[in-house]
C-alpha positions in Angstrom: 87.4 82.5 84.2 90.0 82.5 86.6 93.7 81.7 85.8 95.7 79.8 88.6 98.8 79.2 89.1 100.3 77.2 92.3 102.5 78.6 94.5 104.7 77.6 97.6 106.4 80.1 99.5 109.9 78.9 100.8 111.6 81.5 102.3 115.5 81.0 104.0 115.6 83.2 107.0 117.2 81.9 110.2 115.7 81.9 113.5 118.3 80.8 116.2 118.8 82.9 119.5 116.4 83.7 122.8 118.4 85.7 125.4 117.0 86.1 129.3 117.9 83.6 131.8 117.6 80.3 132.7 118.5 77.5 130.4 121.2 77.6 128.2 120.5 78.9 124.3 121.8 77.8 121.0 124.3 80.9 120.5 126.1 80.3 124.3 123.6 82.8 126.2 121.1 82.1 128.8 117.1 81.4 127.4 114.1 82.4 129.0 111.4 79.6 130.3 109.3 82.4 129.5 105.8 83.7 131.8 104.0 81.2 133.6 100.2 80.8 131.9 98.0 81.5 135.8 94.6 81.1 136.4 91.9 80.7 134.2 93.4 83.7 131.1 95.8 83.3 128.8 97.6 86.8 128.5 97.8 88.3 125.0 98.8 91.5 124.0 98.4 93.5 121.2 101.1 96.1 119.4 99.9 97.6 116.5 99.9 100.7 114.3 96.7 101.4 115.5 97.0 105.5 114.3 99.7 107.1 112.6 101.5 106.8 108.8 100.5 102.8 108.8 97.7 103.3 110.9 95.1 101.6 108.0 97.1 98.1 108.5 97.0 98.0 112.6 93.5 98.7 112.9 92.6 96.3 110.5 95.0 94.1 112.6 93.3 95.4 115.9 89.7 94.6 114.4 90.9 91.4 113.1 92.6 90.2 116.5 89.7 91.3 118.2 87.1 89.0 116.3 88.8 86.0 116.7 89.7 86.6 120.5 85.8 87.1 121.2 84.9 84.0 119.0 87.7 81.9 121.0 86.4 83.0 124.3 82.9 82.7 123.5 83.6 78.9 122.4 85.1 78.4 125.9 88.6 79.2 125.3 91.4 77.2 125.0 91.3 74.7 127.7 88.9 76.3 129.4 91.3 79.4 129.9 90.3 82.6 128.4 92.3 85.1 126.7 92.9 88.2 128.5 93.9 90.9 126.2 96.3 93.9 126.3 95.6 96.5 124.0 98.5 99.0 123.1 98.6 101.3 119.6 102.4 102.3 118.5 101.2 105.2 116.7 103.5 103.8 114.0 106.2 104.6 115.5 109.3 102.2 116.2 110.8 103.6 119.5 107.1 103.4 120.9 106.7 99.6 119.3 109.6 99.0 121.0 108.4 100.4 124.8 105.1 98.8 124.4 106.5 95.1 124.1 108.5 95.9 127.2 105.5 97.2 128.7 104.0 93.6 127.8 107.1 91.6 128.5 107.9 92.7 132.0 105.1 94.5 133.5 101.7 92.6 132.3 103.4 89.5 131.7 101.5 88.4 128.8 102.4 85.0 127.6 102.1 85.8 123.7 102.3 88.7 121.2 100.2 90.0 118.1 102.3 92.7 116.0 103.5 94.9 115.1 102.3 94.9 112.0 105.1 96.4 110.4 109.3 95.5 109.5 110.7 98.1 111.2 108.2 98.1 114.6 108.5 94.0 114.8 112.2 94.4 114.5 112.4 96.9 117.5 109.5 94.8 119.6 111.7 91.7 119.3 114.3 92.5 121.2 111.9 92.6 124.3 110.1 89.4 123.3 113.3 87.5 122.7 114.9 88.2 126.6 110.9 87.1 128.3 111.0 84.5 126.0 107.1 85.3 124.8 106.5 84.6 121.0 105.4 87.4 118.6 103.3 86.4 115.8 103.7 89.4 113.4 100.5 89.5 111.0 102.1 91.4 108.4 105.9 92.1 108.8 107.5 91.2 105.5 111.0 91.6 105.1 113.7 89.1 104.5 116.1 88.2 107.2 113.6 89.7 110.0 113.7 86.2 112.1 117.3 86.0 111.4 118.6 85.4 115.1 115.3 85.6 117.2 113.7 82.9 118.4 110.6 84.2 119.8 109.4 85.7 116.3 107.0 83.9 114.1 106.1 85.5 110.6 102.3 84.8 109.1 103.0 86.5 105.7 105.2 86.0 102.4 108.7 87.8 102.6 109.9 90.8 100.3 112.0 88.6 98.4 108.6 86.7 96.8 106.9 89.8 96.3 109.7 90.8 94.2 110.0 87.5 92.5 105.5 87.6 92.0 106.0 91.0 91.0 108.3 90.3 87.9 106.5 86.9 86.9 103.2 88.9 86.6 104.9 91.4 84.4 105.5 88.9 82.3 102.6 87.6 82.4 101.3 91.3 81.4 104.0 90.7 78.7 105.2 94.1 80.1 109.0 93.9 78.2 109.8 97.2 79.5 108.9 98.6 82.8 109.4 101.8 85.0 110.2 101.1 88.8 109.5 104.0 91.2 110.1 102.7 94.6 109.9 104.4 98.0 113.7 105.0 99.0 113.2 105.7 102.7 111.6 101.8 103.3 113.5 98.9 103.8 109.8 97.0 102.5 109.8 98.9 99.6 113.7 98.6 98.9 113.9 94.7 99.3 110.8 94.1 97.1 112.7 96.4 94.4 115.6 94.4 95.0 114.3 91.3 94.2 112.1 92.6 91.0 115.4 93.9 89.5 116.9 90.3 89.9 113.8 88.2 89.4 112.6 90.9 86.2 113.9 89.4 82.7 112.7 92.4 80.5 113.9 96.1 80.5 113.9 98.4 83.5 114.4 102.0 81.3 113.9 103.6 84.3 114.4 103.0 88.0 113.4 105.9 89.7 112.3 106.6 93.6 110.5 108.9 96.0 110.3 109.3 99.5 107.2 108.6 102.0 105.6 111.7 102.7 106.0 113.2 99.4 102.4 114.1 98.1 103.3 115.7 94.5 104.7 113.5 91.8 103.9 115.9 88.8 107.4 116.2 88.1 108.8 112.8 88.0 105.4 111.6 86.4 105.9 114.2 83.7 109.5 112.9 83.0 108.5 109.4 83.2 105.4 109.6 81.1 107.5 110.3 77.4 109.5 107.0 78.0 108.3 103.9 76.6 107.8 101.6 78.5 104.6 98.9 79.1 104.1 98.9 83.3 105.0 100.8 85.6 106.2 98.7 89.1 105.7 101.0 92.6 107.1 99.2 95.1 105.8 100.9 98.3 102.6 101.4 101.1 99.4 103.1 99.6 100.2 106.6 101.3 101.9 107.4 98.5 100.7 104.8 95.7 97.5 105.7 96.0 98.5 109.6 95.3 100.8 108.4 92.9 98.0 106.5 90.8 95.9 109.0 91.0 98.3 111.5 89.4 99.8 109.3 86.9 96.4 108.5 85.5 95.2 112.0 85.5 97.9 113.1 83.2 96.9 110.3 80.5 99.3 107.7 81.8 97.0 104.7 81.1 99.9 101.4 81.6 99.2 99.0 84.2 100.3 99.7 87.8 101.8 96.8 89.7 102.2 97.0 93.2 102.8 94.7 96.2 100.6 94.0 99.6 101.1 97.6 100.3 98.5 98.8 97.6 96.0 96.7 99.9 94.2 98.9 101.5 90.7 101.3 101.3 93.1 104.2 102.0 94.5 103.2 98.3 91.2 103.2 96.5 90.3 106.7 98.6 93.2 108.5 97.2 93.8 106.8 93.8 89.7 107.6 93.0 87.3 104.9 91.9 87.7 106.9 88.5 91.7 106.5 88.3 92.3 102.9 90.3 92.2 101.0 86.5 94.3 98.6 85.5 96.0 98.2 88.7 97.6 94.8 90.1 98.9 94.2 93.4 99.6 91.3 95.3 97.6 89.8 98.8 97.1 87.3 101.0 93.5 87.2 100.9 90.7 87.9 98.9 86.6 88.8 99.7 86.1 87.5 96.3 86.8 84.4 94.4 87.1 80.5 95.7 87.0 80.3 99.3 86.3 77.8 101.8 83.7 77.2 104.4 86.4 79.0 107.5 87.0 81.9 105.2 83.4 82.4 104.2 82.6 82.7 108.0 84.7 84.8 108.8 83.9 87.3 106.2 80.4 87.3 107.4 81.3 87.1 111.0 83.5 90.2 110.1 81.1 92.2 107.9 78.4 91.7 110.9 80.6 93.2 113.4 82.8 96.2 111.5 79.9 97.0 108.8 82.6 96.3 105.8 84.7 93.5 104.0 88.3 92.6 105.6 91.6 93.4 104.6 94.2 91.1 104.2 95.5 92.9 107.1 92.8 92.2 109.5 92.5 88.6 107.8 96.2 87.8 108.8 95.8 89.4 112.5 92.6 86.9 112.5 94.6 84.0 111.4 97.8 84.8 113.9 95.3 84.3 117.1 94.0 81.2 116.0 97.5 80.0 115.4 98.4 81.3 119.0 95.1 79.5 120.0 96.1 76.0 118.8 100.1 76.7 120.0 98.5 77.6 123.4 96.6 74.3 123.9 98.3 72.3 127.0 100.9 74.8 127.2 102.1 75.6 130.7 104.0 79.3 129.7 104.8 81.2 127.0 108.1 79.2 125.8 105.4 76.0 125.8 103.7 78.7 123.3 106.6 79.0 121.3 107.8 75.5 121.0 104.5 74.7 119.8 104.3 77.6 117.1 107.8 76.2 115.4 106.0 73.0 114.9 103.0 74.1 113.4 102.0 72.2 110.3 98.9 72.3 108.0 97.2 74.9 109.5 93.8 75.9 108.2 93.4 79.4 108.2 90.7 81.7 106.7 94.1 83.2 104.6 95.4 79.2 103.5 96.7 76.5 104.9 100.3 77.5 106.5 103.3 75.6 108.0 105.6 77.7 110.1 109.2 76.1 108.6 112.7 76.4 110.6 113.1 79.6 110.1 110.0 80.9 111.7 108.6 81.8 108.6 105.2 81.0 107.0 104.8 78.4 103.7 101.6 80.0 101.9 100.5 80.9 98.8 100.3 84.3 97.7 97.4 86.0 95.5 97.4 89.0 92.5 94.3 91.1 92.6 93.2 92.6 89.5 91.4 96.5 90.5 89.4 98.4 88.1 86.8 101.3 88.8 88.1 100.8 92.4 86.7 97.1 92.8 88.4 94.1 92.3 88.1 92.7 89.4 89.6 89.5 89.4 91.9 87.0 92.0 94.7 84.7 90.8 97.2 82.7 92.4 100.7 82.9 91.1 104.2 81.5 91.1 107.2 83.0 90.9 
């Protein structure tokens, strides 16, 4: 049976400034009215990790997007207008996440953003968004204080902060009194989550440790870690290297749980962890194939499976929800700033990830999920609080 446990997600970020021209902003600069909506299309465009070090999330977010643009379109649209899309990958990189949302901005003129689906990318495509005053929904982009001064950016997923927070309350939950925390030092993701598990974590950290994406051998810090006692280890950090990391720990007998946030969730994880070394893992999502789900979810995993021959990601399940939330913003709109007014108020929203509220500061109110993996299949889902 499964164990829940309710959770809200309030996060305090601060969304307050949109810089172009026209009317005058909150912070004494000019704001955009943003790109006319023409015709019978609504311009979207998409700018995702498509290939490259993250590439696993952005397609996922690509395949994701895609669905739900095809199933709005095919329903008619939204007012009858259908959604035109513009298709960019960022290769992961920041400087080209950044050129792309110009590209959208001021030469295709689209009248609302999906991605990127990382921190770093969204907070370099923002800049772009802001001055055209065209919203970006990021799918996935989690860390604190992202929104923080830019109006046109709307988050769909928890912040780093509650992972942190999750991360320590399922510890304890693992009654895990002593844990090792080997974080990814060259990610702002990884670094905030660690952050917050030091101040949120009531046991003993007796060893706080880190590595550095790209690194592929861990036999020498596993080998130093592995005579310490300690119950858990805690990896904040993206499956490129937890997954390797896993897979290496377990195959030199260390056999404690592994808890990890979002950025375990991928099949990329499973691949390089093995089916026979991905035991007694826990890492957080915000959405599950298995467990309770309701009617929109259960649709969209078959509608999903039917088209991509395999189960969603969270990834793709978030890039899924974000149209349909740029869907419902768009209806009666006139431009993008329309699109944007409408996102700030959104309340209640039934998407196939939860039912989210977008709150002052551009952030999303959900609830937030820990998957339990063994033999490389998840083994069980529970909601949790912090």
């Amino acid at each position: 049976m499964k164990k829940r446990f309710k959770a809200t997600l309030v996060t305090l970020l601060g969304a307050t400034f949109l810089a172009a021209c026209g009317n005058v902003s909150t912070n004494g600069g000019a704001a955009s009215s943003g790109t006319k909506i023409e015709g019978d299309t609504i311009k979207i465009g998409l700018n995702l990790e498509e290939t490259g070090t993250t590439g696993a999330y952005g397609s996922a977010e690509q395949r994701g997007a895609k669905l739900a643009i095809e199933e709005i379109n095919a329903a008619g649209g939204v007012d009858g207008k259908k959604f035109k899309v513009y298709d960019y990958d960022n290769k992961s990189e920041t400087a080209e996440a950044a050129q792309i949302s110009s590209k959208l901005t001021s030469k295709d003129k689209v009248n609302v953003v999906i991605g990127p689906a990382t921190s770093g990318a969204t907070g370099a495509a923002v800049k772009s968004t802001d001055q055209a005053g065209v919203p970006l929904i990021t799918p996935s982009a989690t860390q604190d204080g992202l929104t923080k001064g830019h109006d046109s950016l709307f988050v769909a997923i928890f912040q780093d902060s509650f992972q942190g927070k999750i991360l320590a309350k399922y510890a304890d939950t693992l009654k895990a009194k002593k844990v090792i925390l080997y974080t990814d030092n060259g990610s702002d993701y990884a670094k905030g989550i660690a952050k917050s598990f030091r101040s949120a974590y009531k046991g003993e950290i007796v060893a706080d440790e880190t590595f550095t994406a790209g690194d592929t051998d861990f036999q020498a810090a596993l080998t130093k870690l592995k005579n310490k006692d300690f119950d858990a280890i805690v990896i904040p950090g993206y499956y490129t290297e937890a997954g390797k990391i896993v897979n290496q720990a377990r195959g030199m007998g260390i056999e404690q749980p592994i808890l990890g946030p979002d950025g375990f969730n991928s099949d990329a994880f499973v691949e390089q962890a093995t089916n026979q070394y991905a035991n007694n893992i826990y890492y957080i999502t915000g959405f599950a194939t298995t467990g309770d789900m309701t009617d929109k979810t259960k649709k969209f995993l078959e509608a999903y499976k039917a088209k991509y021959k395999e189960n969603p990601s969270m990834f793709a399940a978030l890039a899924y929800d974000s149209v349909y939330m740029a869907a419902e913003a768009a209806k009666g709109a006139k431009t993008s700033a329309d699109i944007k007014d409408k996102l700030a108020k959104l309340k209640d929203f039934e998407g196939v990830t939860g039912k989210m509220s977008i709150n002052k500061d551009h952030t999303t109110e959900k609830s937030a999920l820990m998957v339990t993996m063994n033999n490389g299949a998840v083994d069980k889902v529970e909601t949790v609080e912090p």
